[in-house]
N, C-alpha and C positions, 0 to 999 in steps of 0.2 A: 492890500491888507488893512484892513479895519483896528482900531483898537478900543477896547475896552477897558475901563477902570474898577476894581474891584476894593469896597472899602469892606475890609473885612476879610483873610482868607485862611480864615478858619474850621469847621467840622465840613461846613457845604463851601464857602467860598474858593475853599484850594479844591479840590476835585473840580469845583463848576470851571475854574481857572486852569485846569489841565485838560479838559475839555474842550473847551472853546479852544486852546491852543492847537491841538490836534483837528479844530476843522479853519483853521487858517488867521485866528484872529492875534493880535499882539496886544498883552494882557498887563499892564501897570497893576500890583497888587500890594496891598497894606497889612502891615502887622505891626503889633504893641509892642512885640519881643524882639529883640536885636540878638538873640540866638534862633529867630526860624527865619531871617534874611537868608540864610545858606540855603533852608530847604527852599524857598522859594524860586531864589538864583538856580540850585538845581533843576528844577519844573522848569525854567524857560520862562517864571514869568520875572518882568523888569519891579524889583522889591521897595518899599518904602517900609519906613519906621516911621508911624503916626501915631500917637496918642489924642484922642479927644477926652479933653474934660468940658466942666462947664461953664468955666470961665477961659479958657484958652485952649489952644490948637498946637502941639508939638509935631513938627514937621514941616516938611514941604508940599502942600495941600495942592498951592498953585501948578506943582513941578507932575505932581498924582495924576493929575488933573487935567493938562495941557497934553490937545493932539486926540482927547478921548470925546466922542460924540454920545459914548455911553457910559453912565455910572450905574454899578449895582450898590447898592449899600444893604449888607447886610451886617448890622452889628446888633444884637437882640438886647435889651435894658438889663444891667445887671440890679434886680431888686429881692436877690434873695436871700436870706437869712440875714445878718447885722448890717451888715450894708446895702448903701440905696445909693440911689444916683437921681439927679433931675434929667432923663434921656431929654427929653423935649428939648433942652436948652442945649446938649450937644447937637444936636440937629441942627436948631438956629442957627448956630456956630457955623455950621460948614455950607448953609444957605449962600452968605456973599459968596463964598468961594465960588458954587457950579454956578452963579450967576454970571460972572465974570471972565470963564472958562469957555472951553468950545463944548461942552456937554449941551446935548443937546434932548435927551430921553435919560429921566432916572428910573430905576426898577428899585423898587422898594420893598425888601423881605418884611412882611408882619406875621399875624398870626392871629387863627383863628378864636384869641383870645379877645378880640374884640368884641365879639359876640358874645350875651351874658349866657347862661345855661339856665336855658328856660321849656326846655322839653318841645323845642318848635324844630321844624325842617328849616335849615338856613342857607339862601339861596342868597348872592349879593344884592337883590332888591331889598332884603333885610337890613333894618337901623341899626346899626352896633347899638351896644349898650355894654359897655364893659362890666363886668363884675369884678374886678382885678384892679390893681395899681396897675402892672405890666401893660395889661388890656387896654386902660383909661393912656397910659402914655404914648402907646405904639396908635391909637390912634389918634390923638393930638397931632402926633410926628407925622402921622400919613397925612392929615387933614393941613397941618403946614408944608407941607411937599408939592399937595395937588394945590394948593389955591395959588401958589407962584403963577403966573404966567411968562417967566421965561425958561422955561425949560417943561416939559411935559413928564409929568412921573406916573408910571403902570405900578399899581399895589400887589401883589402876590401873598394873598392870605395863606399859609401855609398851617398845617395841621400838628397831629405830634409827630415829629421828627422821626425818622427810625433806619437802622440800616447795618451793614454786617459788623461794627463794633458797636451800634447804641442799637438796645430795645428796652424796653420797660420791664420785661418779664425778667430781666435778670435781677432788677429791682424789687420785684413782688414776689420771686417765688419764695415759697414758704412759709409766708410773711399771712397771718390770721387775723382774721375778723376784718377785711378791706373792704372800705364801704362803696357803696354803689354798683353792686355785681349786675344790675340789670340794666346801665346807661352803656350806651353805644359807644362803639370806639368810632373815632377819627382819627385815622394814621397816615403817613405817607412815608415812601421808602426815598432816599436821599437819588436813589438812580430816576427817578421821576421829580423830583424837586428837578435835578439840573436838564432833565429833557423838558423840561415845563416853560423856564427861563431861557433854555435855546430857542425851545419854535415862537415863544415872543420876537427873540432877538430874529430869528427868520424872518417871520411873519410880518416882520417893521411896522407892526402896530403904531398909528401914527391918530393919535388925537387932535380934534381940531380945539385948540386954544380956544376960539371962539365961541365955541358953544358948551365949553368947561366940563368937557364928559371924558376927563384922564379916566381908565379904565382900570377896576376891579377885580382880580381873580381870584376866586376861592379854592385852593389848593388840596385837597384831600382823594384820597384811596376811597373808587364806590364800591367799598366793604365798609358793613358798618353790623358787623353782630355784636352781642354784649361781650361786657367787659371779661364776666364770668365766663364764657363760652371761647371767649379769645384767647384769653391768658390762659385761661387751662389748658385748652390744644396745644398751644405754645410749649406752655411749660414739658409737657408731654413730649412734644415733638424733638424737643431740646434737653430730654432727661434732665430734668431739674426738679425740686419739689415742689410740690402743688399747690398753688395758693389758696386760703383759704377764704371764702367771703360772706357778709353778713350773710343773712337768711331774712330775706323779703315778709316771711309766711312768721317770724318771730315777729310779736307785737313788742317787745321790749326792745331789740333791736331797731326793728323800724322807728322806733319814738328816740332812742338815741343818736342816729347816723340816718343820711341821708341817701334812700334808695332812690335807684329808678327816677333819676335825674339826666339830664344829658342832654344835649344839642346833637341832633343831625346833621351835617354839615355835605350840601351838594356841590360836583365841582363841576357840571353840566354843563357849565358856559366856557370851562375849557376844554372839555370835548364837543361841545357845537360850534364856540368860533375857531379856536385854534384847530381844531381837529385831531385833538393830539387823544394817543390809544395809551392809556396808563402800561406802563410795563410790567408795574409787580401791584398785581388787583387785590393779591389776597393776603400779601405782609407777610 
């Protein structure tokens, strides 16, 4: 039995961690809260209370850590509304640590926010260019992850999140005048986030250090109708009320708010190498 480390087991990292348990793995998993130690001990997985800041590490990192040949670290930057954080420097942070540990492959949750939105098809041979604070950190973090040479880390760009408690349309519906009714969605439903991260872990994706080509994956659902076309179905489908959005064809509109913008986002290179068949195509 193999075991894994999960720094993070939260919206995705607890199901991803109930999962892997269920095909044999022994799963060391972290949390902020000293009240979800219990939900975690229930699941079967072996629980830590870890805080990362950015000048110190609360917990036992070393103890997370030891015996696991795999870390996933998904912990996403919290930089919204009044508070910010320097993610990059928690990172640093827990660099000594997998150095010194027996990890030997980290999986690295990002997001397709690295990519700025520039109305292009984005394939990983694409440059990032963040457009975001989030964007600009998460790929710092990655770019400090991969250039380590002791330990090999696979990036898993991932898309907008979504899944039977989180969708965005419960967010939007009813909600008037949303801008960009004709940019394309990029979604992914969390049952293929973690089937995505398993057949890596199958697959033992194994980069050669030496030729510094740690691997890239772009993680999205190949559906991509507009935003307008989406959300409305949805809303519909989910009896909710309907959202309402610019109008491309108003010139006052268009000059105020920003239409028919958006990034493509392809996830091809994980259905040609991994071989993996999205499960839920159409969100």
């Amino acid at each position: 039995m193999k075991q894994i480390s999960i720094l993070g087991c939260g919206w995705l990292g607890l199901p991803l961690a109930k999962s892997l348990i269920e095909k044999g793995f022994s799963i060391n998993g972290s949390t902020t809260s000293v009240e979800k130690i219990a939900v975690l001990e229930k699941a079967g997985i072996s629980p830590f209370q870890i805080n990362l800041f950015e000048d110190r590490i609360e917990g036992n990192l070393d103890l997370f850590l030891s015996n696991s040949e795999v870390l996933i670290i998904d912990i996403p930057p919290k930089l919204r509304g009044n508070f910010s954080e320097n993610f990059v420097a928690k990172i640093q942070n827990i660099i000594p640590f997998i150095e010194k540990s027996s990890v030997e492959k980290v999986f690295f949750v990002s997001s397709t926010s690295v990519y700025a939105d520039d109305n292009s098809i984005i394939t990983e041979d694409k440059i990032p260019n963040p457009d975001t604070e989030s964007g600009r950190q998460l790929l710092e973090a990655e770019q400090l992850l991969q250039s380590n040479n002791n330990f090999q880390t696979t990036i898993i760009r991932f898309g907008g999140l979504i899944g039977e408690d989180r969708h965005p349309i419960k967010f939007l519906a009813g909600r008037k005048n949303i801008e960009n009714p004709e940019g394309p969605i990029n979604l992914i439903h969390q049952i293929d986030c973690i089937g995505i991260i398993e057949e890596i872990i199958k697959k033992g994706l194994r980069q050669a250090q030496s030729d510094n080509c740690n691997e890239v994956f772009n993680a999205v659902a190949p559906f991509h109708p507009t935003r307008k076309e989406y959300y409305t179905q949805k809303a519909i489908e989910l009896n909710l009320p309907l959202p309402e959005f610019d109008d491309p064809s108003n010139s006052e509109q268009a000059q105020q708010s920003k239409t028919s913008i958006g990034k493509t986002i392809l996830s091809d290179k994980i259905e040609q190498v991994l071989k993996y068949d999205f499960k839920n195509k159409t969100l």
